[in-house]
C-alpha positions, -999 to 999 in steps of 0.1 A, spaced: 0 0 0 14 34 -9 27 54 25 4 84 20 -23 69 19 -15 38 52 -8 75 69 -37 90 59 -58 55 66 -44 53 101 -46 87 110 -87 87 102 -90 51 122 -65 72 153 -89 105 153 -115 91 173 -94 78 200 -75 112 199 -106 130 203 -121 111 236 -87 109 253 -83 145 246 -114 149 266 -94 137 298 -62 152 296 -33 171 275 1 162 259 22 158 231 48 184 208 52 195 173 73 221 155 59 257 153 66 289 137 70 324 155 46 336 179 17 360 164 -11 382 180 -42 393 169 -41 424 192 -17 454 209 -7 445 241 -27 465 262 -24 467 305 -45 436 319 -73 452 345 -102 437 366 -124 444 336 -110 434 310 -120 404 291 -121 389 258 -151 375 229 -138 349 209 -152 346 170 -142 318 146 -120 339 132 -103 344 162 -89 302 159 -60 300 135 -36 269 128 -19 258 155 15 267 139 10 303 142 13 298 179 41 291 202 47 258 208 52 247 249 61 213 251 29 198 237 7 219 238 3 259 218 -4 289 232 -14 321 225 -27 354 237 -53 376 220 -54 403 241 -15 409 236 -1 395 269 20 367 251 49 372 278 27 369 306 10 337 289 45 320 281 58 326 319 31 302 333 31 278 304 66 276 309 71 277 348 71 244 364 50 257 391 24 266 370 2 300 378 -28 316 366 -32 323 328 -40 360 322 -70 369 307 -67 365 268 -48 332 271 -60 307 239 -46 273 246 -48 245 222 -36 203 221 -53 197 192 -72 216 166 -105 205 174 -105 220 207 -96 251 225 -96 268 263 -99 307 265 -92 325 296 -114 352 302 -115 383 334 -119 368 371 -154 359 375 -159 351 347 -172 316 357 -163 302 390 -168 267 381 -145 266 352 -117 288 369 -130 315 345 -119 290 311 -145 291 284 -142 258 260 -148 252 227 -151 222 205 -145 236 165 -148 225 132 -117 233 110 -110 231 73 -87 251 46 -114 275 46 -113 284 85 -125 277 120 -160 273 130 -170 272 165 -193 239 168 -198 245 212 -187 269 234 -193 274 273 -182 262 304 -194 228 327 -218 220 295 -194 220 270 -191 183 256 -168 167 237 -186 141 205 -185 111 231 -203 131 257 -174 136 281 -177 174 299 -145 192 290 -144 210 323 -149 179 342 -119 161 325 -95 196 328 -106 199 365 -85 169 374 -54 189 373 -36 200 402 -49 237 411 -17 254 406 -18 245 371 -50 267 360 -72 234 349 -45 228 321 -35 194 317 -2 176 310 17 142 317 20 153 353 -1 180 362 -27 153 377 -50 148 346 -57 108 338 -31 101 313 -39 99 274 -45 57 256 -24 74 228 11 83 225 25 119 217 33 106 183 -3 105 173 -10 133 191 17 155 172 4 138 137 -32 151 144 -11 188 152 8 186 119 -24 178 103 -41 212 108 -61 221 72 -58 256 83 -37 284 64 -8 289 88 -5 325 75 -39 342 81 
């Protein structure tokens, strides 16, 4: 069987799996280009707080890659983002943060108060093609993922310091799927990288 297409079989039979196990926890690593933002940086206040459109979600690759995981920040505070995604004692995200694992699925931080339950994280589930993002779900505890798993639930497992982000130890049930497949479904994004 020709190699692009055993790849392209086994990545459609992998996506399913990828999808549930996203649902309980984060991982994985690919190769990235420079950091972009949509915004100027502007000073983070009490008030201020972010709406996220479609347009909004670009490919993954125009973030910055943290282990296996990519981050952004739309309101401009990419610094202040990349310190706790970086630190090993984790930290609150500031308000803006846009956190991805795969392309599928997203995390926004919005202003303190935001919602309580969520620790003030707004998820989405999206559809992505060549042509662009759209968003599918967003919300907070009644976000589900396509197998009916709450993406708040899964996210909450992680150890409070880290800001409900998961990773291989952050506290989060591990993923059934290996950060190869995880990093294939990454480098797979249909999306322009240049937007």
């Amino acid at each position: 069987m020709h190699l692009s297409r055993w790849r392209s079989g086994a990545l459609v039979w992998v996506l399913p799996f990828l999808f549930a196990a996203v649902a309980v926890a984060c991982g994985g690593a690919a190769h990235t280009a420079e950091p972009t933002t949509t915004r100027p940086p502007t000073p983070t206040t009490k008030t201020e707080d972010v709406h996220m459109n479609a347009d909004d979600f670009h490919n993954l690759h125009t973030m910055t890659h943290v282990r296996g995981f990519y981050v952004t920040n739309v309101l401009g505070h990419l610094d202040a983002t990349l310190a706790v995604a970086r630190s090993p004692n984790g930290g609150q995200y500031p308000t803006g943060t846009l956190l991805q694992l795969v392309p599928q699925e997203a995390m926004v931080k919005h202003r303190h108060g935001y919602d309580p339950t969520t620790n003030d994280w707004e998820f989405f589930s999206l559809d992505v093609s060549a042509q662009g993002t759209k968003i599918v779900t967003r919300g907070g505890q009644a976000v589900m993922n396509r197998f009916g798993g709450s993406c708040a639930s899964c996210h909450s497992a992680a150890n409070p310091k880290f800001d409900l982000v998961c990773e291989h130890d952050h506290g989060c049930a591990p993923l059934p799927i290996g950060d190869d497949v995880i990093r294939a479904v990454q480098n797979a994004d249909p999306r322009p990288v240049s937007h």
